[in-house]
C-alpha positions as CSV (number, residue, x, y, z in Angstrom):
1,X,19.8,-15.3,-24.2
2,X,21.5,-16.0,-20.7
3,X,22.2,-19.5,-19.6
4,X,19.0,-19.1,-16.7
5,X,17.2,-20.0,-19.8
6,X,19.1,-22.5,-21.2
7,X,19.0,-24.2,-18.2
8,X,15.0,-23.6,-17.1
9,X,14.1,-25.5,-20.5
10,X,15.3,-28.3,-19.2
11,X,13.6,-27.8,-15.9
12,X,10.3,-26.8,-17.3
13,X,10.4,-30.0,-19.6
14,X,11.1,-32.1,-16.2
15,X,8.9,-30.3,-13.8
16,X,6.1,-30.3,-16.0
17,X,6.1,-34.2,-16.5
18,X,3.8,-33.4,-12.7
19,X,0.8,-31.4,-14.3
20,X,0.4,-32.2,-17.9
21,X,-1.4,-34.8,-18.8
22,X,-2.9,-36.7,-21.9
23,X,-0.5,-34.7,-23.6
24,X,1.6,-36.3,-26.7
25,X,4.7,-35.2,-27.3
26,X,3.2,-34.1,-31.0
27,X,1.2,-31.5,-28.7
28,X,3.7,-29.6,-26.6
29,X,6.0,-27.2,-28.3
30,X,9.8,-27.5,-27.2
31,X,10.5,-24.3,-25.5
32,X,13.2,-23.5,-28.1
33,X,10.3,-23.2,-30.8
34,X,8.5,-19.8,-28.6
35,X,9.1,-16.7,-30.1
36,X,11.0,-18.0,-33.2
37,X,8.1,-16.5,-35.9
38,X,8.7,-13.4,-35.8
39,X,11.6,-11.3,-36.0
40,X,10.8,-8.6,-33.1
41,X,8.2,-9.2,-30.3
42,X,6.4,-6.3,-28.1
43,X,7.1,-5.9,-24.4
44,X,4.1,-7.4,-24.1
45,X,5.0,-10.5,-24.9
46,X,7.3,-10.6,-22.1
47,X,10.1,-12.8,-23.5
48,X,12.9,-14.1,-21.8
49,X,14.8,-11.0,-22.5
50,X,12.3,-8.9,-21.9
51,X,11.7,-10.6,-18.4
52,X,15.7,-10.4,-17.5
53,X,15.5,-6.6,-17.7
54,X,13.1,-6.6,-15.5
55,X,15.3,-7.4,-12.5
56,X,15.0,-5.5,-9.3
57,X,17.4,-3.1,-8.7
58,X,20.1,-3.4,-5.8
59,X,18.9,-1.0,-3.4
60,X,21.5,2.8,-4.3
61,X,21.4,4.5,-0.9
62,X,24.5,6.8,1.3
63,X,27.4,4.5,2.1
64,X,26.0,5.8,5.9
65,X,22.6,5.4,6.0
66,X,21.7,2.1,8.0
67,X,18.6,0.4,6.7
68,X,16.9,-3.0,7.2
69,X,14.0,-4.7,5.0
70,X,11.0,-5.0,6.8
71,X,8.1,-6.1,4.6
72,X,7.9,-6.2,1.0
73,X,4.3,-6.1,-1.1
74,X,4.2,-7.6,-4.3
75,X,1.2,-7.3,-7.3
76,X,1.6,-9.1,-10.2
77,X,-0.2,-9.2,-13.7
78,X,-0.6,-13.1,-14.4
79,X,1.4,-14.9,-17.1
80,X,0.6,-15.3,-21.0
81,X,-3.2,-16.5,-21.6
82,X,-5.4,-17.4,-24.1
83,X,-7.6,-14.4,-25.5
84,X,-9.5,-13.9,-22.5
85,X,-12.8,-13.6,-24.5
86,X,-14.8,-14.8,-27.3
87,X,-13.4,-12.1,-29.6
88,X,-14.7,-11.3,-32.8
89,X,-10.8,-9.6,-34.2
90,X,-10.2,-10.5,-37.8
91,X,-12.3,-13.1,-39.9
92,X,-10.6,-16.9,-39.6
93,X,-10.0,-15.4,-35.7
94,X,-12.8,-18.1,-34.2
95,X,-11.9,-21.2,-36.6
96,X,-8.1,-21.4,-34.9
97,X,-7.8,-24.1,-32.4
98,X,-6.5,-23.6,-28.6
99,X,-4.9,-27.1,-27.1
100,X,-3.7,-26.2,-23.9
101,X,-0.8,-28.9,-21.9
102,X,-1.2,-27.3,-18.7
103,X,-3.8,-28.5,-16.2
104,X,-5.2,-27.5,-13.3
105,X,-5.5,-29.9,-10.6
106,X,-7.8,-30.1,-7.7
107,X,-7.7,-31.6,-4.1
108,X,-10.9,-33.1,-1.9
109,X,-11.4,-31.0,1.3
110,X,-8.4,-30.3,3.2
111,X,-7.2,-31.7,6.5
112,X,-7.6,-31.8,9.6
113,X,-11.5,-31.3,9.6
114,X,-12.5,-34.2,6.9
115,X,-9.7,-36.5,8.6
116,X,-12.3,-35.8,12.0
117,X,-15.4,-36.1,10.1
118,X,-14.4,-39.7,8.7
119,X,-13.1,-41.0,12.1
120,X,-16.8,-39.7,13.4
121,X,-18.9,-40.5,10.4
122,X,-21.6,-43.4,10.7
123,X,-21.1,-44.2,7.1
124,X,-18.5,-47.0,6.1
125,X,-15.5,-45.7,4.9
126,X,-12.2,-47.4,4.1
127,X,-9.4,-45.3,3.1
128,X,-5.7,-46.9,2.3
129,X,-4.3,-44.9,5.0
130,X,-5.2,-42.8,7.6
131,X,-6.6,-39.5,5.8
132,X,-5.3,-40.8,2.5
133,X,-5.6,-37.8,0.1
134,X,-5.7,-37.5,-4.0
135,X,-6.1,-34.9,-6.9
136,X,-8.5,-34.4,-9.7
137,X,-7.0,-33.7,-13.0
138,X,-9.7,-30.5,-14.5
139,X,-9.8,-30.9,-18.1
140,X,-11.8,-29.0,-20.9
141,X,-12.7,-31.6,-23.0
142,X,-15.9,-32.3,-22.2
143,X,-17.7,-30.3,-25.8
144,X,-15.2,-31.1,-28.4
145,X,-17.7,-31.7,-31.3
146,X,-18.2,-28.5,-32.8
147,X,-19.8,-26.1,-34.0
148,X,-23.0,-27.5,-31.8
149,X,-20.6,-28.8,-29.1
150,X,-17.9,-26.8,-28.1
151,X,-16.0,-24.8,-25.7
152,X,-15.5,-21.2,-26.3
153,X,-12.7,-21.7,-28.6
154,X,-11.8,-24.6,-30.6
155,X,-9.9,-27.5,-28.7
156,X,-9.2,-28.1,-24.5
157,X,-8.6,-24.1,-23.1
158,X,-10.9,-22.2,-21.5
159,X,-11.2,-18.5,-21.5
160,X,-8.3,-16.5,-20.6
161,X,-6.5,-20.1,-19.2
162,X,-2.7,-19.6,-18.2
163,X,-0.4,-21.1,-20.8
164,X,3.3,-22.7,-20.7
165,X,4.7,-19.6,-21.8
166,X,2.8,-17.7,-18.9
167,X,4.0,-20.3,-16.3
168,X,7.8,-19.8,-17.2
169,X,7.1,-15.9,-16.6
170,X,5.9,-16.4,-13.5
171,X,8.9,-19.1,-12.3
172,X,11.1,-16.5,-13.4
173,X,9.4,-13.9,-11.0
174,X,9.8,-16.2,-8.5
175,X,13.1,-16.8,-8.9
176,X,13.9,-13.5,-9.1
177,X,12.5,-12.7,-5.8
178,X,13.7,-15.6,-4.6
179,X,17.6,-14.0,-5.4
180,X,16.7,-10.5,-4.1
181,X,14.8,-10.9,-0.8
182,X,16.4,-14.7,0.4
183,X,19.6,-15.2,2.1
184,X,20.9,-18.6,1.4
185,X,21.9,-21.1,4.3
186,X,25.3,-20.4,5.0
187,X,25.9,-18.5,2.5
188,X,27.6,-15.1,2.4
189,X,25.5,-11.9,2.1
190,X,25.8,-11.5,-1.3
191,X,24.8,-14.6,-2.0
192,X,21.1,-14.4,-2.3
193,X,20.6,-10.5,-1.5
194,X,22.7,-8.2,0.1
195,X,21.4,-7.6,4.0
196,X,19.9,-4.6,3.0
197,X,17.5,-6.3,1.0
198,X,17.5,-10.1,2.9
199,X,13.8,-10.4,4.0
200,X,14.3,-13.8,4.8
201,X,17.3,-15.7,6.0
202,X,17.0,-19.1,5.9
203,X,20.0,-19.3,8.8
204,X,17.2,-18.1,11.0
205,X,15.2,-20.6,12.8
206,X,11.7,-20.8,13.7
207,X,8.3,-22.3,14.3
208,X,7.2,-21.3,11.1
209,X,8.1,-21.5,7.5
210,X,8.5,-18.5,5.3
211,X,5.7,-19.8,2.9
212,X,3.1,-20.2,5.7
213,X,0.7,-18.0,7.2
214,X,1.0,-15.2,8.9
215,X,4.9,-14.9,7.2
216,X,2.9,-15.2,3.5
217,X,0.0,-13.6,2.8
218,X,-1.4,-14.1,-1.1
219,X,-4.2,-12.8,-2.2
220,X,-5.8,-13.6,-6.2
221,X,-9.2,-13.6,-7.3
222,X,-11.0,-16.7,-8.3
223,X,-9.3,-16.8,-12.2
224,X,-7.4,-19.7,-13.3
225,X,-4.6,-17.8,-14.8
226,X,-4.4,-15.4,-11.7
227,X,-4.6,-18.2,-9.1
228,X,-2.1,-20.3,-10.9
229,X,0.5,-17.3,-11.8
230,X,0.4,-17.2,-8.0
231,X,1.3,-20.8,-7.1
232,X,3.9,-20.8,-9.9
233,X,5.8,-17.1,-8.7
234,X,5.7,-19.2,-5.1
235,X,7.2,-22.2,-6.8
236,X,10.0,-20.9,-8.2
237,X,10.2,-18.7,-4.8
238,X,10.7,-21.6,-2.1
239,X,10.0,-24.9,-4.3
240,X,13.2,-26.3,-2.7
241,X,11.6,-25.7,0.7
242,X,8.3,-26.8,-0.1
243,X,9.9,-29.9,-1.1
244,X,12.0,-30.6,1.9
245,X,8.8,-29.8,4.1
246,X,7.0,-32.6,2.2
247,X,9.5,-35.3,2.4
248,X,9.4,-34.0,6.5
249,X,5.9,-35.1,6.2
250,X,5.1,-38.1,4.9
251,X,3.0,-39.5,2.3
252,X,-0.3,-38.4,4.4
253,X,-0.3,-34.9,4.3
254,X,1.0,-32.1,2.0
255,X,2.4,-28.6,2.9
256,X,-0.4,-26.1,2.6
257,X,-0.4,-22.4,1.1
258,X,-3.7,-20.4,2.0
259,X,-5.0,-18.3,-0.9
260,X,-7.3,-15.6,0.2
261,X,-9.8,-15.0,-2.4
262,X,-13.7,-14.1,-3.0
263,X,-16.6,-14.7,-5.4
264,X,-15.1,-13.2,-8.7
265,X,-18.4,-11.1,-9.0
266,X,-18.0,-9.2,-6.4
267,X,-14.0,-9.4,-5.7
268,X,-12.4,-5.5,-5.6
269,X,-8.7,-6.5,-7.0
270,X,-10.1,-5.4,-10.6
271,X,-12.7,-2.7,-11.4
272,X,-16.4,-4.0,-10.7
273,X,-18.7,-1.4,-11.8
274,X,-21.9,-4.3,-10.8
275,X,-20.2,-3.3,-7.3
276,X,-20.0,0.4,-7.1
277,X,-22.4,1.9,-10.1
278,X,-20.9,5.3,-10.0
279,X,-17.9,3.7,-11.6
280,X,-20.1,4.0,-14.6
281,X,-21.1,7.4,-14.2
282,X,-17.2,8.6,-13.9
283,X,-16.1,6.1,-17.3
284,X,-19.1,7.9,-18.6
285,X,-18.0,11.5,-17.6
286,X,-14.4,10.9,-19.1
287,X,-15.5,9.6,-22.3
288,X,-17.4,12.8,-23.2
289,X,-15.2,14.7,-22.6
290,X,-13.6,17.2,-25.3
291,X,-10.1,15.6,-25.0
292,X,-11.4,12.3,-25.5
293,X,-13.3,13.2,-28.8
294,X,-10.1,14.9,-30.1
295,X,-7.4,12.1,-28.9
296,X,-9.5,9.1,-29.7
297,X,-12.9,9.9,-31.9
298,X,-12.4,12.4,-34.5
299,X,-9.3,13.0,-36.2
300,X,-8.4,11.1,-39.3
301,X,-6.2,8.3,-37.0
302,X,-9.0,7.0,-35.8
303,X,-11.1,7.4,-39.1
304,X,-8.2,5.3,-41.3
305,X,-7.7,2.6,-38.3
306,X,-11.5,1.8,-38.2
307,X,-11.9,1.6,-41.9
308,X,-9.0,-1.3,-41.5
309,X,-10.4,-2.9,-39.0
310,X,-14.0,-3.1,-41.4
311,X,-11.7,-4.0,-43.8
312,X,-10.1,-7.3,-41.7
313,X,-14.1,-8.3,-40.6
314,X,-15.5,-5.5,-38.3
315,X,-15.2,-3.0,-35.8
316,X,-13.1,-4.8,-32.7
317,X,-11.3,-2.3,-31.2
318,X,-11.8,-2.8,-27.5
319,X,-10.8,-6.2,-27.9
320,X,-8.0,-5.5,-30.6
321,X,-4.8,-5.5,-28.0
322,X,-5.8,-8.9,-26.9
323,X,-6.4,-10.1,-30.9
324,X,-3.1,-8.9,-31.9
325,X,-1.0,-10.1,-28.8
326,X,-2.4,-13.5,-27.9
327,X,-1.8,-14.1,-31.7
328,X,2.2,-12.7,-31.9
329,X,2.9,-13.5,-28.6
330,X,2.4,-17.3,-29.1
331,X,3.6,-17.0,-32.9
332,X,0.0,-17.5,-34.2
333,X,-1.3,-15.9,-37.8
334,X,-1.5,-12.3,-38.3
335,X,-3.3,-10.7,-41.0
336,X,-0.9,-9.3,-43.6
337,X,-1.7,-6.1,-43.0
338,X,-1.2,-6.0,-39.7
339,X,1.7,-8.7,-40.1
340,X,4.5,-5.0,-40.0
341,X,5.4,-5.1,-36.2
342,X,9.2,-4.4,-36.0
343,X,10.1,-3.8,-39.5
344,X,12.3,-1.2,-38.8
345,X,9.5,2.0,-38.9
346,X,7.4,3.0,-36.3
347,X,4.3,3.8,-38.1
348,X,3.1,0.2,-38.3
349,X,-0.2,-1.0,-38.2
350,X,0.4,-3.5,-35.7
351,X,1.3,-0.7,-33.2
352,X,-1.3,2.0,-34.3
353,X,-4.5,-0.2,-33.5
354,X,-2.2,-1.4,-30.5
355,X,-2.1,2.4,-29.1
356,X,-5.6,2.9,-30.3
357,X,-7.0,0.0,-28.3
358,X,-5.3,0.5,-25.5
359,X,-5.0,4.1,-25.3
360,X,-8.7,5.3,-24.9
361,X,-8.5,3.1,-21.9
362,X,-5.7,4.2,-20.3
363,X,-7.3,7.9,-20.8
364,X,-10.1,6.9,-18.6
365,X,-7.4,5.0,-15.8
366,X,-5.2,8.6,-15.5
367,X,-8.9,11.3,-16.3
368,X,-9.3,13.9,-13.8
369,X,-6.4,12.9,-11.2
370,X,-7.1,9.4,-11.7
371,X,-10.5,9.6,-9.9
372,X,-12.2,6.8,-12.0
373,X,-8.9,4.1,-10.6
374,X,-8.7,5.9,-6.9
375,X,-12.8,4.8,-6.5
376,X,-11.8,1.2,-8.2
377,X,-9.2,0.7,-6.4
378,X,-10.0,2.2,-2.9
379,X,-10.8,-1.3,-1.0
380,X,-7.4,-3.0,-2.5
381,X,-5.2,-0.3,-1.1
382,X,-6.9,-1.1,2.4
383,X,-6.0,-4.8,1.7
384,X,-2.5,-3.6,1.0
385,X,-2.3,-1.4,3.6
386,X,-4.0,-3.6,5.9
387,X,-0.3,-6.0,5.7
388,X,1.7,-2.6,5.5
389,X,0.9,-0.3,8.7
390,X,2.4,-2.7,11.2
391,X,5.6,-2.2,10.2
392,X,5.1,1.8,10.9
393,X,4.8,3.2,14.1
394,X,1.4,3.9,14.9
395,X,2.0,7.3,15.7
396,X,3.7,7.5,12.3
397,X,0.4,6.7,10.3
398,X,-2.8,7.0,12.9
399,X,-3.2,10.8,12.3
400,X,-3.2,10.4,7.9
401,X,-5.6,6.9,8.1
402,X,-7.0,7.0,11.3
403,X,-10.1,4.8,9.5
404,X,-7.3,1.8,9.4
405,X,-7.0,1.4,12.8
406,X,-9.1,-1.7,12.6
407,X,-7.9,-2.9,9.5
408,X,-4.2,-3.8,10.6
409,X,-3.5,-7.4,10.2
410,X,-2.5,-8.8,13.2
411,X,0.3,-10.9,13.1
412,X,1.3,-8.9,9.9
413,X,2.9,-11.3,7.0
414,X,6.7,-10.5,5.8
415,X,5.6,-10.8,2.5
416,X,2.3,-10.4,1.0
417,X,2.0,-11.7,-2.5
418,X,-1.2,-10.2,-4.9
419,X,-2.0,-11.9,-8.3
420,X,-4.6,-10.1,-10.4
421,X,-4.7,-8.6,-14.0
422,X,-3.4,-6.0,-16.2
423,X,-6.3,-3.1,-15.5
424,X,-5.0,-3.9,-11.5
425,X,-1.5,-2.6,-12.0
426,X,-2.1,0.3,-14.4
427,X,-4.7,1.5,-12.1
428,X,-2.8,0.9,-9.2
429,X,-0.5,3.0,-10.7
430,X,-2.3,5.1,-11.3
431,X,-3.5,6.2,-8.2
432,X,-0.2,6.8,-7.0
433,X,-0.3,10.4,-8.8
434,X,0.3,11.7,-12.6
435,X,4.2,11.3,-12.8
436,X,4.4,7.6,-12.0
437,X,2.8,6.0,-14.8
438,X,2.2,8.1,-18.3
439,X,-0.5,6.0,-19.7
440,X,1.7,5.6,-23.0
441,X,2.1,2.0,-22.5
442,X,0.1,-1.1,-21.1
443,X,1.6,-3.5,-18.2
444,X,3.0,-6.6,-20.1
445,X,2.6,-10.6,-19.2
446,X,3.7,-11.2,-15.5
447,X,4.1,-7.6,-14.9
448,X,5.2,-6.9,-11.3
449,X,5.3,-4.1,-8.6
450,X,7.3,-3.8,-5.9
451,X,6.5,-1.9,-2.6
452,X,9.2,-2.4,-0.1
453,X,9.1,-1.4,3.4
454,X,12.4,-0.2,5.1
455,X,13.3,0.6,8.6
456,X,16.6,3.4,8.7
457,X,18.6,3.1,11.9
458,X,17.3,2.5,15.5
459,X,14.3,4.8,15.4
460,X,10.9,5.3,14.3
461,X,11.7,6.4,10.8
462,X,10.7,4.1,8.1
463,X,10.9,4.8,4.3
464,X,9.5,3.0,1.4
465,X,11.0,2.2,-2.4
466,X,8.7,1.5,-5.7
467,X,9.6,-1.0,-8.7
468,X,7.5,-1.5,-11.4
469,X,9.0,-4.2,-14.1
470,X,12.9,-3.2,-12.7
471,X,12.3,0.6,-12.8
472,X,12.7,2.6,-9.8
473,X,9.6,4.3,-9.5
474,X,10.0,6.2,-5.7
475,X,10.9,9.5,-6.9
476,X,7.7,10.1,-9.2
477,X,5.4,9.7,-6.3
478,X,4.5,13.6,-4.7
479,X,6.7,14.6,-1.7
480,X,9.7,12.4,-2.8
481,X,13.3,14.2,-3.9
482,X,14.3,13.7,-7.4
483,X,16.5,10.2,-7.5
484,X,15.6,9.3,-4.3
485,X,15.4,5.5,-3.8
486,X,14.1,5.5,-0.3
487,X,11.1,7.9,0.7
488,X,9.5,8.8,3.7
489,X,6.7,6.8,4.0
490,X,4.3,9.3,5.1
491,X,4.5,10.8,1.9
492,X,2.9,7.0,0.3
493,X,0.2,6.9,3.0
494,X,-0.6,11.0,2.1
495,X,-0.8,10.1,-0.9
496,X,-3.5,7.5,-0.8
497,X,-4.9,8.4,2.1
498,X,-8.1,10.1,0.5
499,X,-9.3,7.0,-1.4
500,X,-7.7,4.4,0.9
501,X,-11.3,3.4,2.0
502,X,-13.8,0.0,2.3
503,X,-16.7,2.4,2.2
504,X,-17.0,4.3,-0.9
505,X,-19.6,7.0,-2.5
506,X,-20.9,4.4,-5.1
507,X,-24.2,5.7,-6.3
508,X,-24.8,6.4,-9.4
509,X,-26.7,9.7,-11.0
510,X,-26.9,8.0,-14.3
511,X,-30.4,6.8,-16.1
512,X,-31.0,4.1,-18.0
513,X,-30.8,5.9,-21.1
514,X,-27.3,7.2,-20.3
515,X,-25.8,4.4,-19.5
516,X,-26.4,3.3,-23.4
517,X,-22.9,3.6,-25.1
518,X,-22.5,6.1,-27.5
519,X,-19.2,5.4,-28.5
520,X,-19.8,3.1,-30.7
521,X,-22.3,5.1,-32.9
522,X,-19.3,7.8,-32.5
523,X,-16.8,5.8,-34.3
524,X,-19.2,4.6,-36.6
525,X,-19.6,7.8,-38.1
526,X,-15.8,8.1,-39.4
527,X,-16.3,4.8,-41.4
528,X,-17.0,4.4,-45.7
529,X,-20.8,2.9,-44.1
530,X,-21.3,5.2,-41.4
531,X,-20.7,7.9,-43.8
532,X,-22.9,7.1,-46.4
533,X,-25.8,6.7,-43.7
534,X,-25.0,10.1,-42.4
535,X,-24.8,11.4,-46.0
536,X,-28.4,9.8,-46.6
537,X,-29.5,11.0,-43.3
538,X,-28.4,14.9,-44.1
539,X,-30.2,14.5,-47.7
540,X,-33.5,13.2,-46.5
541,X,-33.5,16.0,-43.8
542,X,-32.9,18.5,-46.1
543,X,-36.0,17.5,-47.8
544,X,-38.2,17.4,-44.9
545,X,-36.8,20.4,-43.5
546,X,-37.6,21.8,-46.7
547,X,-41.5,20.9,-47.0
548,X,-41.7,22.0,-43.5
549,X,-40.7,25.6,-44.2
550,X,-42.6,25.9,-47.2
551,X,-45.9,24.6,-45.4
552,X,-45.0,26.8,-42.6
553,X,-44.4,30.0,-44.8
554,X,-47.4,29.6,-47.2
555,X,-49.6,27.6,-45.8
556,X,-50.5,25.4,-48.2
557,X,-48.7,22.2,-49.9
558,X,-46.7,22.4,-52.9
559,X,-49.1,20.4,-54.4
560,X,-53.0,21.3,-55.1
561,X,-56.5,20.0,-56.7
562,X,-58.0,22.0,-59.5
563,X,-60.9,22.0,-61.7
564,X,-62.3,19.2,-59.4
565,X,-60.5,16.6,-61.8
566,X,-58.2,15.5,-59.6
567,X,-55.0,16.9,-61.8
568,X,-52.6,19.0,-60.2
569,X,-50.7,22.2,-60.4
570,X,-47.3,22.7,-59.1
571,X,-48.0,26.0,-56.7
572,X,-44.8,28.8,-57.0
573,X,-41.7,28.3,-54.8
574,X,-40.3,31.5,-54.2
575,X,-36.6,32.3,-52.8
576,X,-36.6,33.6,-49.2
577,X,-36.1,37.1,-48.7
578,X,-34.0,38.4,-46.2
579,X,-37.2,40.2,-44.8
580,X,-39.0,36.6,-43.8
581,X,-36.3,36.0,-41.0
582,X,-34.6,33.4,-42.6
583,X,-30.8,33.2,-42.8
584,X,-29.8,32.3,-46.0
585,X,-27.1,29.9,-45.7
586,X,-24.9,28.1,-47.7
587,X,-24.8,23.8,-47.3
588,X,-24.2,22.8,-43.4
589,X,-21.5,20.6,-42.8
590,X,-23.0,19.8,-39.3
591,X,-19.8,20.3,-37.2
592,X,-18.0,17.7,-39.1
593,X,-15.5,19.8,-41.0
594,X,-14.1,21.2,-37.9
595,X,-14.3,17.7,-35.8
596,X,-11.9,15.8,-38.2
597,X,-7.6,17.3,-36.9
598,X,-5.1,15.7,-39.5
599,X,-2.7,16.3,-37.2
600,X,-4.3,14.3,-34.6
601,X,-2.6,10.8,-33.6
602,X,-2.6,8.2,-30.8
């Protein structure tokens, strides 16, 4: 563990005195107890090792080539959570509490428009100062007599709320970008990037600081945890400069960030199928399809994880990555059986209902060149693009997206900053073609791509570079050279220039009925109960099948009256003969024998 840890304890412990609240010192967790339980923890967790390998990369060009840094994009995943759902996972999974220290904290309406409205208003109000300003603390506290009263989960956290561990990630990130992309006053250039990769020197003067609009633009829907990774990343990114800008101010007004965001509903930087329909009908198409069956339904993988999951309390496999993590990840209880994550074999439990929650998904994001992520995720490349195409020369770009003309930000930020979710950077990813992302994995905690924007010599030409997580990412996209750091950028705006689009083809062909999910009755059949109903099921068709041909083939029931005294004789049953036109078969297995691969595996 590096010393930048070491020394961002004691930092965290300090800073946070500003934003936690009611909040003994019996109830936060000394940073030196995270990630203690367990002897291994997945890349998901996103540990302080795990985030220092995650560093950008110096930029590896010819000794000759002379580039500068004109814009850089940058998407993150927010930082640790709580489970962001009511889960069912394993049984106990409800009854554990969630306490969570950080808090969010609110502001009245912002100058300069309320300072007007009061000097204007007929109504008497006395402030201690002109436009004196405070903050709400938001607390979830409100329902804390369960099980009648309560909040999702047991104690103060809302669903999928941002934790401590999740606000260190994001510092980090911040601090990382702050050591790439800032050159330091007076400092030399490889203090605080190198000049190929300064995007902002603070030697520079101007009217303007690097955090306010139109240098900055961030962008996060309307989550907590996404909103507040956000702030955090720009925190640890120019806190020193927000600081000295306050102290320039006064105690009457505070330095302002604009966040761009929408109704969550309807917001486009995650997949909204109550927006665009036909979403469903392509999640729909890839989950029937033959690969699908054979990768994640029937083999005996699936059959074996399913019967453990009955086994721990049910069938909670969508939701079984976010059961397992949020529970290791913040040294919480595992099941014993699934308690085998790092024990030096691969063939764990813990990572086997990982893969085969995750997996099915990440299917769908990559099915039939991506086409289910490219009509997701359509509108947010025209927000990123939107930041992106003034640093090209029109006559570079105007012939490939001649439908973002209009959609050029004018003035265009430096830096544009996007905080959104886990599904938004795989599917991101996604779109930018088969060999940049694999689907074997899912995007940790504070995950983070990198788009930067360069300019090479005097000219016209501009070429861009991809990070994801510290891995140099340019040379998988189509059109780029094997190794190749910097890529023309007209082989990025090619690439998304079919699905780069506000309006989309979002109607839906499915009905009602087909938008029922089947998968569930699918992996039902490959548990001990589903298999006993389909046993019971083939049995009493049998029998009815059976009546039915003998009433069809004699004409009468097997059963008749005689004598008038109501007793009855049992009529002859005689075998089929080859000459009635009826195959004579042995027992039907129904397709099942042949749908079940051993050798099948997530």
């Amino acid at each position: 563990m590096t010393n930048w840890w070491y020394s961002l304890q004691h930092f965290i412990q300090l800073s946070f005195l500003i934003i936690i609240s009611n909040a003994n010192a019996n109830e936060f967790e000394p940073t030196n107890k995270w990630y203690t339980r367990y002897s291994e923890y997945p890349e998901y967790c996103s540990t302080p090792t795990q985030m220092e390998e995650r560093a950008i990369p110096p930029l590896n060009k010819p000794a000759d080539l002379q580039t500068s840094l004109l814009h850089v994009t940058i998407i993150i995943r927010h930082g640790a959570r709580t489970p962001w759902n009511d889960h069912t996972c394993w049984t106990g999974w409800k009854e554990q509490d969630w306490n969570c220290e950080l808090k969010t904290l609110t502001a009245p309406p912002s100058q300069p428009e309320i300072l007007l409205l009061e000097k204007n208003t007929t109504e008497n109000v006395e402030l201690n100062g002109e436009g004196a300003m405070f903050l709400f603390e938001k607390n979830y506290d409100a329902l804390m007599d369960p099980p009648q009263l309560r909040n999702t989960f047991k104690g103060n956290c809302q669903k999928g709320q941002l934790l401590m561990r999740g606000y260190v990630q994001e510092l980090h990130n911040g601090k990382m970008l702050r050591d790439t992309y800032v050159k330091e006053k007076n400092s030399a250039n490889s203090e605080g990037g190198t000049d190929d990769l300064v995007l902002i020197d603070l030697n520079e003067g101007g009217d303007l600081r690097p955090y306010e609009e139109p240098n900055l633009y961030y962008r996060a829907d309307d989550d907590q945890r996404t909103i507040m990774s956000g702030q955090v990343l720009l925190r640890g990114l120019f806190g020193d400069l927000i600081q000295q800008h306050s102290k320039e101010l006064g105690t009457q007004v505070d330095p302002t960030i604009v966040l761009h965001t929408a109704d969550k509903n309807r917001d486009i930087l995650s997949m909204n199928p109550d927006v665009c329909p036909r979403l469903n009908d392509l999640w729909d198409e890839a989950e029937k399809s033959l690969e699908y069956a054979k990768k994640f339904v029937n083999n005996r993988e699936s059959q074996e994880l399913n019967e453990l999951m009955e086994s721990l309390g049910g069938d909670f496999r969508d939701q079984a990555e976010d059961c397992l993590m949020t529970a290791i990840c913040n040294d919480r209880d595992l099941p014993e059986a699934l308690d085998d994550f790092g024990q030096g074999h691969a063939n764990n439990y813990f990572d086997r209902l990982d893969k085969y929650s995750f997996k099915p998904f990440n299917y769908i994001l990559r099915y039939n060149n991506a086409a289910y992520s490219k009509l997701a995720f359509g509108p947010m490349w025209v927000n990123i693009l939107s930041n992106v195409l003034a640093y090209i020369p029109t006559s570079t770009w105007h012939n490939i997206l001649p439908n973002l003309i209009s959609e050029v930000r004018s003035p265009s930020p430096t830096l544009a900053l996007f905080s959104a979710h886990d599904t938004t950077i795989l599917s991101i990813l996604a779109t930018l073609g088969e060999n940049v992302w694999d689907g074997q994995t899912w995007a940790p905690y504070a995950s983070m791509i990198v788009m930067e924007i360069h300019k090479v010599g005097t000219g016209d030409e501009r070429r861009f570079r991809l990070v994801y997580n510290g891995q140099i990412l340019t040379d998988k996209v189509q059109g780029c050279a094997q190794d190749e750091e910097l890529c023309d950028v007209k082989n990025l705006l090619t690439t998304v220039k079919d699905f780069a689009v506000k309006k989309r083809n979002c109607e839906s062909n499915l009905s009602s009925s087909d938008e029922l999910d089947t998968l569930a009755l699918k992996q039902m059949i490959f548990t001990s109960k589903g298999t006993a109903i389909i046993f019971l099921f083939t049995m009493l068709s049998g029998a009815v099948g059976g009546l039915v041909t003998y009433v069809f083939l004699t004409h009468r029931l097997p059963c008749r009256r005689i004598d008038g005294k109501g007793e009855f004789s049992k009529a002859p049953i005689s075998a089929p003969r080859a000459d009635d036109g009826i195959a004579i078969t042995g027992v039907p297995d129904y397709g099942l024998g042949s749908m079940l691969d051993e050798n099948s595996i997530l």
